[in-house]
C-alpha positions as CSV (number, residue, x, y, z in Angstrom):
1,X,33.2,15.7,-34.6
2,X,36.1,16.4,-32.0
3,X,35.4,20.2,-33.2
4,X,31.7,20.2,-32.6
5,X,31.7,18.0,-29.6
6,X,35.2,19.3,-27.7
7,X,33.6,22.0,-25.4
8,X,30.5,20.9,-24.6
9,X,32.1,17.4,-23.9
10,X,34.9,19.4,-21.5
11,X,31.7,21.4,-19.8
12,X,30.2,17.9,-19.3
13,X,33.1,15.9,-18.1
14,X,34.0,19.2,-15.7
15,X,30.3,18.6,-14.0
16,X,31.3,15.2,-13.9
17,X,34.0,15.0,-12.4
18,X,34.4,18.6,-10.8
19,X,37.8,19.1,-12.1
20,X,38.2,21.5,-15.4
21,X,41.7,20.6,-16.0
22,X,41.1,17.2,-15.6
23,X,38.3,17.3,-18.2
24,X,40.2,18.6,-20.4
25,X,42.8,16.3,-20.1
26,X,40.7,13.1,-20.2
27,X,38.7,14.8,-23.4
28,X,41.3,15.2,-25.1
29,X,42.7,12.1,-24.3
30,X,39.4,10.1,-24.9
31,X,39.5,11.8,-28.5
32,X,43.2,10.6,-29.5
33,X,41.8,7.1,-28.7
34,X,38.6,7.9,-31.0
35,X,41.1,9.0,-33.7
36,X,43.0,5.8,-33.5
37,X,40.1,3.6,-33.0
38,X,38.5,5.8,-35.8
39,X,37.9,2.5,-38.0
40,X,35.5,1.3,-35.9
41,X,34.1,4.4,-33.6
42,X,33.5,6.4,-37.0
43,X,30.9,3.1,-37.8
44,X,28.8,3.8,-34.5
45,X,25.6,5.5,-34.2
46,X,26.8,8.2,-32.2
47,X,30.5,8.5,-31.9
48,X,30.4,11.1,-29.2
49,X,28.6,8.9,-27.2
50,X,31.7,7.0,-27.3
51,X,33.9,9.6,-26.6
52,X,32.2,10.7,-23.7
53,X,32.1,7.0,-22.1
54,X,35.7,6.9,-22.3
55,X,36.4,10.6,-20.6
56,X,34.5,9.3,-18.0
57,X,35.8,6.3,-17.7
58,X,39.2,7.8,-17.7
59,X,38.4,10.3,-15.0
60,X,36.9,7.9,-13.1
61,X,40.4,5.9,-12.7
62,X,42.7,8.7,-12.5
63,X,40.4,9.6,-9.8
64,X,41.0,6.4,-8.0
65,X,44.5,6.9,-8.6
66,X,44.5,10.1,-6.7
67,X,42.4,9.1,-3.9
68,X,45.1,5.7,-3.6
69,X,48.2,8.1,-3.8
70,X,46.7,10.3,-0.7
71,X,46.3,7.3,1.0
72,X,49.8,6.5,0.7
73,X,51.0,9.9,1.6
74,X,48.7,10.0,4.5
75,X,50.2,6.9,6.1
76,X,54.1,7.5,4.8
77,X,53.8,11.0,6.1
78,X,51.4,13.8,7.8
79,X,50.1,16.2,5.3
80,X,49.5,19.8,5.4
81,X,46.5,21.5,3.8
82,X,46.3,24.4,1.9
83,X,43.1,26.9,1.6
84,X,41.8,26.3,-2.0
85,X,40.3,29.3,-3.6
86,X,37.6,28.4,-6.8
87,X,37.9,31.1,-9.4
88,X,33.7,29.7,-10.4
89,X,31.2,31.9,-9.0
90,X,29.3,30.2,-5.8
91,X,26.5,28.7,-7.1
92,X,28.6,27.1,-9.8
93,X,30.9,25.5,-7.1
94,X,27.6,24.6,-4.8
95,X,26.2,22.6,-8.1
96,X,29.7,20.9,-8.3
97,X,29.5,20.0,-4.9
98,X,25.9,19.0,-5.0
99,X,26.8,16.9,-7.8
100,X,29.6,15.1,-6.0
101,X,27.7,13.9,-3.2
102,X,25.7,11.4,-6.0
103,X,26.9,8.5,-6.4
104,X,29.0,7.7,-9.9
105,X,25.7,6.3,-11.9
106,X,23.4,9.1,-10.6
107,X,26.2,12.2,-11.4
108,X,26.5,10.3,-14.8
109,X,22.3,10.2,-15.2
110,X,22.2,14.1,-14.1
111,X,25.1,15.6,-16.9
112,X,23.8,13.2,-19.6
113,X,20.5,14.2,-19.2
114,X,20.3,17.6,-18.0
115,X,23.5,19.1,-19.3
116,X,24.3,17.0,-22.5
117,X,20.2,16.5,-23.3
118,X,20.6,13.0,-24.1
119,X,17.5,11.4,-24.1
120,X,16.2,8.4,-21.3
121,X,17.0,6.0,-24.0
122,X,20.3,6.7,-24.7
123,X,21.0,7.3,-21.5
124,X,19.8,4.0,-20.6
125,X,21.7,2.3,-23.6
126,X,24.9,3.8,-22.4
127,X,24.6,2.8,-19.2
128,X,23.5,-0.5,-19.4
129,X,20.4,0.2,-17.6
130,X,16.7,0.1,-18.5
131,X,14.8,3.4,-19.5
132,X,12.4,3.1,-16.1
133,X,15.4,2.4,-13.4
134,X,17.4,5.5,-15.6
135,X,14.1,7.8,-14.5
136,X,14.0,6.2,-11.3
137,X,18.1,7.1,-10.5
138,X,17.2,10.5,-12.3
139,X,14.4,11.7,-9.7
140,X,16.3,9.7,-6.7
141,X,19.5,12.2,-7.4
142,X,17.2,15.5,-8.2
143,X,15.7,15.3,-4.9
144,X,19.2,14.2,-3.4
145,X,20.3,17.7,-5.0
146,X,17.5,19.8,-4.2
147,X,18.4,18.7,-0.7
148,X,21.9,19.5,-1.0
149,X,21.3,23.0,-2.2
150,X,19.3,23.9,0.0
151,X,21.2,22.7,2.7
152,X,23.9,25.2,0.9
153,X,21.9,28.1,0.4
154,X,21.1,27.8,4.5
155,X,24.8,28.0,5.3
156,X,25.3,30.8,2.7
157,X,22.9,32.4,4.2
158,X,23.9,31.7,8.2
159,X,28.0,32.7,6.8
160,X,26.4,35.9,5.5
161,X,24.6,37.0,8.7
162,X,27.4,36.0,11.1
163,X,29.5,38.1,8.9
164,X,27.1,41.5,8.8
């Protein structure tokens, strides 16, 4: 499984949480705890499932983490900011920022459904939710995205004419 599943759970967790690094990280991390646990994830319906719950899961509070460490820093000391350059081509980096404006159950909806194909059901299952709400957060956060990158393309667009 951790063979078959490893790259395309990486890809996922990187839409999730907009971060390669950190997907891997938290992948690979969420996998040592599916080895050790094997006993009992190995009896599950779908293991991966599993292992992709607990990447997020993991990101998710490393994330809070980071965002309480800044807070710190910002109050013990003033920070300085430094240009960040994304190697991803453009539109990869305005889907990741699309995607971050969601909120943490609708991001989660949008890579299980349209980058992992899981299907409603499992989505809901995983979740916790019902299949309808799990469609309703799915079309709430594809027009909340179709807003965003169009919004993006716009700017593009406006940068790329101010610059000619």
């Amino acid at each position: 499984m951790c063979h078959r599943e490893h790259g395309r759970l990486v890809r996922a967790v990187t839409l999730w949480c907009g971060d390669r690094g950190i997907a891997e990280e938290v992948v690979q991390e969420a996998f040592a705890r599916a080895c050790r646990d094997w006993r009992r994830v190995g009896r599950l319906d779908r293991p991966a499932a599993w292992v992709w719950r607990v990447a997020v899961n993991l990101s998710t509070s490393r994330f809070r983490r980071r965002q309480a460490e800044r807070r710190a820093y910002g109050r013990a000391a003033a920070r300085t900011t430094e240009e960040h350059h994304d190697p991803d081509a453009a539109e990869a980096v305005a889907v990741r920022r699309a995607l971050a404006t969601l909120s943490l159950l609708q991001r989660q909806v949008m890579v299980l459904r349209f980058y992992l194909d899981v299907p409603v059901d499992e989505i809901a299952e995983l979740t916790g939710r019902s299949p309808s709400a799990v469609t309703s957060v799915t079309h709430r956060a594809l027009a909340r995205l179709r807003q965003e990158l169009a919004v993006s393309a716009v700017e593009l667009h406006e940068e790329a004419n101010d610059g000619a």
